[in-house]
KOLVOTI-384972 format. One line per 10 residues: number of its first residue (from 1); for each residue x, y, z of C-alpha. Coordinates in nm, 2 decimals. Layout:
N
NUM = X:Y:Z | ...
END
This chain:
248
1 = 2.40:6.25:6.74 | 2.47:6.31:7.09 | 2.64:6.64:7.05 | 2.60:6.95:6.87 | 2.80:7.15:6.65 | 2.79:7.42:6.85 | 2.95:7.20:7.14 | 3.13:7.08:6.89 | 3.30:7.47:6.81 | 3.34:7.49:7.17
11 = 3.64:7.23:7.15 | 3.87:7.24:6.85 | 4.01:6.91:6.96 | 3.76:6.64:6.70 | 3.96:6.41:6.81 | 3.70:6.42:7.22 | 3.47:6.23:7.06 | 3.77:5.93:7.00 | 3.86:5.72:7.34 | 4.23:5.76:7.37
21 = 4.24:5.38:7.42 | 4.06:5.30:7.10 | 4.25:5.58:6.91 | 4.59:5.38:6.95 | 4.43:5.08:6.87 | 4.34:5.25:6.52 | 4.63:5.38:6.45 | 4.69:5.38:6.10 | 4.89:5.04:5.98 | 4.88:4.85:5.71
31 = 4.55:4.63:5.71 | 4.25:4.63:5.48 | 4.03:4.94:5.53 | 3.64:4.87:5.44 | 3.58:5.23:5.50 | 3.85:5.40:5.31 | 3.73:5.43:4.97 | 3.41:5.47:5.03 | 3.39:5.69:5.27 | 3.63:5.94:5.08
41 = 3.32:5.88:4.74 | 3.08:6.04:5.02 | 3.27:6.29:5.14 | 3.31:6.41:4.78 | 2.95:6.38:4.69 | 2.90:6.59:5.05 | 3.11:6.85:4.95 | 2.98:6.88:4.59 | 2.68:6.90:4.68 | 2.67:7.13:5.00
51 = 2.77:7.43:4.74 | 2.54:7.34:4.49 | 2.19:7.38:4.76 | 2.39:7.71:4.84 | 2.38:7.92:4.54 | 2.08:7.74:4.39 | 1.89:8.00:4.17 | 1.52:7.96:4.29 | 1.41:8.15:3.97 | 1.56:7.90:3.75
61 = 1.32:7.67:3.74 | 1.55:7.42:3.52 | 1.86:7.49:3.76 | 1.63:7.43:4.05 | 1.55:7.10:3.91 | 1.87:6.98:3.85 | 1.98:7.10:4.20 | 1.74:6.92:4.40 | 1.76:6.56:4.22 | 2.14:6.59:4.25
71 = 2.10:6.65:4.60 | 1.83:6.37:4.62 | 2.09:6.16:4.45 | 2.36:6.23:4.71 | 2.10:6.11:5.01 | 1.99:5.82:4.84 | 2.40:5.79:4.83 | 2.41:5.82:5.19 | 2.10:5.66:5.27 | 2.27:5.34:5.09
81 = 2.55:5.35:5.28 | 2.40:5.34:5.60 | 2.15:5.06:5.52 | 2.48:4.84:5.41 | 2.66:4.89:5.75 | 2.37:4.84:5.92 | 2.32:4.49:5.69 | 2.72:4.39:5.68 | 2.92:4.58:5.92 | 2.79:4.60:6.23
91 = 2.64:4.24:6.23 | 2.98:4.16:6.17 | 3.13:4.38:6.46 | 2.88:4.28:6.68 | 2.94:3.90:6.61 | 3.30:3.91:6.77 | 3.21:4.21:6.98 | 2.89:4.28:7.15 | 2.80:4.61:7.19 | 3.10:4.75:6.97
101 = 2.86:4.97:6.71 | 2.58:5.07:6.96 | 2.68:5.45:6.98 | 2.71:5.46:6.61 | 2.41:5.23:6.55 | 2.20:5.52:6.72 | 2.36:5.79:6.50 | 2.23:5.58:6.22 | 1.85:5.62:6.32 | 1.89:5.96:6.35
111 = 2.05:6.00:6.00 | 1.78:5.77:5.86 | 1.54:6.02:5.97 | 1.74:6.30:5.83 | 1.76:6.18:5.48 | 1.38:6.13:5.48 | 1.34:6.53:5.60 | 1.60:6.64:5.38 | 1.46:6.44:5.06 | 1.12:6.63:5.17
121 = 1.23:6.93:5.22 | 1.43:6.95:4.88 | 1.09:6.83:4.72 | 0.91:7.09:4.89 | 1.13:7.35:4.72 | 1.00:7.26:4.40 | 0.68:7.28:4.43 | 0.64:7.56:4.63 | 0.53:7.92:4.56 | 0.75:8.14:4.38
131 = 0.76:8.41:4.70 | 0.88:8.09:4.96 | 1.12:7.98:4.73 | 1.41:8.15:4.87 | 1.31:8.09:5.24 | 1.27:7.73:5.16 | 1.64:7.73:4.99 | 1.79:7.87:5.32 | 1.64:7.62:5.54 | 1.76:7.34:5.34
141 = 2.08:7.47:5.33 | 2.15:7.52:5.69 | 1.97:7.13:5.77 | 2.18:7.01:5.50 | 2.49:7.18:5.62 | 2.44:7.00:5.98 | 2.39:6.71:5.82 | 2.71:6.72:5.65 | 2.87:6.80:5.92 | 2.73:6.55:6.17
151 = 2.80:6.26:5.88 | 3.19:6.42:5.89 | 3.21:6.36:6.17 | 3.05:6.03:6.22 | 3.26:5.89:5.91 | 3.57:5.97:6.14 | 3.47:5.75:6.42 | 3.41:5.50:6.23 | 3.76:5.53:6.03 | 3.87:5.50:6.38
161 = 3.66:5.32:6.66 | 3.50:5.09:6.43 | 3.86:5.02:6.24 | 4.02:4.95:6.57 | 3.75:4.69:6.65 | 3.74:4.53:6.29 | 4.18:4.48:6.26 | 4.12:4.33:6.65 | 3.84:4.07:6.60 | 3.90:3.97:6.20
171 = 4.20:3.91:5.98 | 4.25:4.13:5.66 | 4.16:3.80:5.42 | 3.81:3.79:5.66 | 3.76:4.18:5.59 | 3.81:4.17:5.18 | 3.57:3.86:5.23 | 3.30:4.06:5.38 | 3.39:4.39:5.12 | 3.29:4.13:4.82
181 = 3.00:4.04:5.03 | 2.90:4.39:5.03 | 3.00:4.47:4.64 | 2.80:4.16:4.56 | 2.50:4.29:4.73 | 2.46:4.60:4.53 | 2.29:4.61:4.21 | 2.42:4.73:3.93 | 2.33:5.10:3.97 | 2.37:5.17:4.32
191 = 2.79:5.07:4.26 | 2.78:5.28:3.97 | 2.67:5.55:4.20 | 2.89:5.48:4.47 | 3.16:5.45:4.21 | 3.07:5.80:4.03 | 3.17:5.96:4.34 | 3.46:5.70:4.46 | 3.69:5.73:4.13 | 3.74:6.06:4.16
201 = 3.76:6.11:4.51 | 4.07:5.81:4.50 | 4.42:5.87:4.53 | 4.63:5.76:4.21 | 4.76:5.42:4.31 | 4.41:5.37:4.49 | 4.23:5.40:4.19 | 4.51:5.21:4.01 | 4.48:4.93:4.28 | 4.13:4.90:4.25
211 = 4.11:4.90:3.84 | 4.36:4.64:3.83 | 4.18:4.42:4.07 | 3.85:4.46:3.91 | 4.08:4.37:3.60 | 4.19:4.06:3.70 | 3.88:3.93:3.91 | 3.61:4.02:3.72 | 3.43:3.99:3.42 | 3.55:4.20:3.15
221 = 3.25:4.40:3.07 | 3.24:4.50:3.46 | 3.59:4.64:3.42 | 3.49:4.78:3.09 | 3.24:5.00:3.27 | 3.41:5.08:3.58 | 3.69:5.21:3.31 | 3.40:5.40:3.10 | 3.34:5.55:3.45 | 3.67:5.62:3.53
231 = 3.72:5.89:3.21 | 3.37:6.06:3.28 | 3.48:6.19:3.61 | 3.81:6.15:3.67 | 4.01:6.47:3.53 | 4.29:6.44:3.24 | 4.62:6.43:3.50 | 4.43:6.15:3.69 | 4.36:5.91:3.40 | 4.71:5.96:3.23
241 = 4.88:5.85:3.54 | 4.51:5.58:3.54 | 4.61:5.48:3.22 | 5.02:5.47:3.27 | 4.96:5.25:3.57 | 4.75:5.00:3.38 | 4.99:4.93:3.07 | 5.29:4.90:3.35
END
């Protein structure tokens, strides 16, 4: 990215980073959101994780383990992500309006490039000597922690810019075309990755919305899973109004 977090601190106002035309023309309304649910799955799998690389115990070797291939997971997550917008999205923006995801096209070189450190460097901790454990923690810590932060606020630009040029060029039919496009893309354990984190991370009638579609659209044993999913990581109050909302 172009700025900092520091320069970003200077100016409590996220919102700089936004043109005010293009923030009106995102204004939330009702129209099909590609980014919504999955953007709020990586947020959660962020913020898990972030904590996690924190109070890691470098003289746990087991703990240490776990740690690093759950934060692994979470980039490969991320790294998944990006490569699809880069595939679906942005071909897609770009098709109806040149030049529309070329800020944001950069920021995805950069975080390609940070995925691959952060994966080494999370590596690195496990193999290294005992005494630069804990030295090696920290640093990952703090490069994970501007990743995060950088990838926060990248997501919100999207949510915004990007929305504003998607609901201009393409009509909410031509975006759910190009989200089954996407869904049909991924095999079968890269959306039950992206949907380990999304479920949870859902609103109530989201999740509800989403269940029942996958319900009625596809196969049975797809829905099947997505439910087996769904009671893994969703918490009790969640899946009694889940459940509620799918005998209605």
């Amino acid at each position: 990215m172009e700025q900092s977090l520091d320069t970003a601190r200077e100016t409590p106002d996220m919102t700089r980073r936004v043109p005010p035309a293009a923030r009106a023309a995102a204004t939330p309304r009702k129209r099909h959101d590609i980014y919504a649910g999955i953007h709020k799955a990586l947020r959660a799998a962020l913020a898990a994780a972030l904590p996690a690389i924190g109070r890691i115990d470098t003289g746990d070797a087991q703990e240490s383990a776990q740690t690093v291939a759950a934060l692994i997971d979470v980039l490969a997550f991320c790294r998944d992500h990006l490569e699809t917008e880069n595939a679906f999205v942005h071909p897609a923006m770009e098709a109806r309006r040149p030049g529309s995801t070329r800020r944001v096209a950069d920021e995805h070189v950069a975080h390609a490039a940070a995925i691959a450190s952060l994966s080494a460097q999370a590596s690195a901790l496990l193999q290294a000597p005992h005494g630069q454990r804990d030295a090696l923690a920290a640093a990952l810590y703090g490069a994970f922690a501007h990743f995060v932060g950088e990838n926060l606020l990248h997501m919100h630009e999207e949510e915004t810019v990007h929305n504003g040029v998607l609901w201009a060029a393409y009509s909410d039919a031509e975006l759910r075309a190009l989200e089954d496009a996407i869904r049909a893309h991924h095999p079968a354990p890269a959306m039950a990755r992206a949907l380990r984190w999304m479920l949870p991370a859902l609103a109530p009638a989201e999740r509800a919305a989403l269940l029942a579609d996958v319900r009625a659209n596809a196969p049975d044993a797809v829905f099947a899973g997505m439910l087996a999913l769904a009671r893994t990581h969703v918490d009790a109050a969640g899946m009694r109004k889940l459940d509620d909302a799918l005998a209605a």
